[in-house]
C-alpha positions, 0 to 999 in steps of 0.5 A: 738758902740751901739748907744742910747739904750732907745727912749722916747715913750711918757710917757713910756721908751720902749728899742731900740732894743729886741731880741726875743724868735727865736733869731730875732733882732727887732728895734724901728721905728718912728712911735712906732712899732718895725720891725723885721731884714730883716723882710720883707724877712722873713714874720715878720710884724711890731709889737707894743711893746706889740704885739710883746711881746704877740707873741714872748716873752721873748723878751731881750733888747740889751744893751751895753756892761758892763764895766766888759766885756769890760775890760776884753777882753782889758786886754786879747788883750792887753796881746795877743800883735800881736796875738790880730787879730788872737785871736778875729777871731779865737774866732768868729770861735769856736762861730759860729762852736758852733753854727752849732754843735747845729743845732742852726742859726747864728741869735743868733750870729748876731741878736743884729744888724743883717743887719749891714755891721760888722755883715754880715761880721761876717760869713766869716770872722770866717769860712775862716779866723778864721778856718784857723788861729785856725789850727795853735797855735802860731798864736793866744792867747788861753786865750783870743780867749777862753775869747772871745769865752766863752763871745760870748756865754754869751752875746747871750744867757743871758735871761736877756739882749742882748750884740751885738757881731760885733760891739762891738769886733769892737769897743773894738779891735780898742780901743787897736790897737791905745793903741798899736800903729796901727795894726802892733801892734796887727797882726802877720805877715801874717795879713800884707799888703802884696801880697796876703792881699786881697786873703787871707782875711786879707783886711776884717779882718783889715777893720772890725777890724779897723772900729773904730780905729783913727789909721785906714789906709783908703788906706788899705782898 
């Protein structure tokens, strides 16, 4: 999960992680500046806290996921059974297909810890797995990837906060997988090992899925 969220900066409490008015992703280094997610491919210098908020303002702490949201997308996997998987990527799917409908980046979607290797993973796994999932109903739950979808949206676009999207599906996925009993539990049986587990995807879905999971079988991956 998201690690500490507040640094103690002398005698102030500054956030350890913003994102800001271009859906950029900024971080808390040790010497108090922030700098910017691939910062230095983009051109973004680091910046103090009060700079960066002059400059690029509003600026959103990301924070954890609330008890509510956390809840609620346990409940809806947990009712999705072995659908869950296909339910969460297919979601990823219709965040991002959102996302290029608006004209808008997928920074949105990733800015929260954009660079992580889960968010990095997140492109790929929803427009050549979850696209295909999505053009075939029986194999995922529509109230929870709709749940899912919908809180994707929420947590990306709250001028309040931030909610990190990749790991934290990552993490509250690997919670009920090992409710479950393990990813035979939550994934139908086209997302099993199999001849074609690493062609078609499958193998990235279960290590991103699984990341967290005490049930993850490290010789799948």
């Amino acid at each position: 999960m998201i690690g500490k969220v507040w640094s103690d900066d002398g005698d102030t409490m500054a956030p350890h992680r913003v994102v800001d008015a271009h859906d950029q992703g900024w971080y808390l280094c040790g010497d108090g500046l922030y700098d910017a997610d691939y910062g230095f491919k983009r051109g973004l210098e680091p910046l103090p806290y009060d700079q960066l908020a002059e400059q690029r303002s509003p600026l959103r702490p990301v924070l954890p996921v609330t008890d509510e949201d956390e809840a609620a997308i346990i409940a809806a996997l947990t009712e999705a059974g072995p659908k869950a998987a296909g339910s969460v990527v297919v979601a990823l799917y219709s965040a991002f297909r959102a996302q290029a409908e608006a004209h808008r980046p997928d920074s949105r979607l990733l800015a929260g810890r954009e660079g992580s290797w889960e968010s990095d993973g997140l492109p790929t796994l929803a427009w050549e797995i979850g696209s295909r999932v999505a053009e075939k109903p029986s194999r995922f739950h529509e109230p929870a990837a709709a749940l899912i979808a919908n809180l994707i949206d929420r947590w990306t676009t709250d001028p309040d906060r931030y909610t990190e999207v990749a790991e934290t599906l990552a993490f509250i996925f690997g919670r009920v997988a090992d409710a479950a009993g393990g990813w035979d539990k939550v994934a139908d049986r086209y997302l099993q090992p199999g001849g074609r587990w690493a062609q078609n995807g499958a193998a990235q879905l279960y290590g991103y899925l699984m990341s967290t999971a005490a049930t993850l079988d490290t010789s799948r991956l």
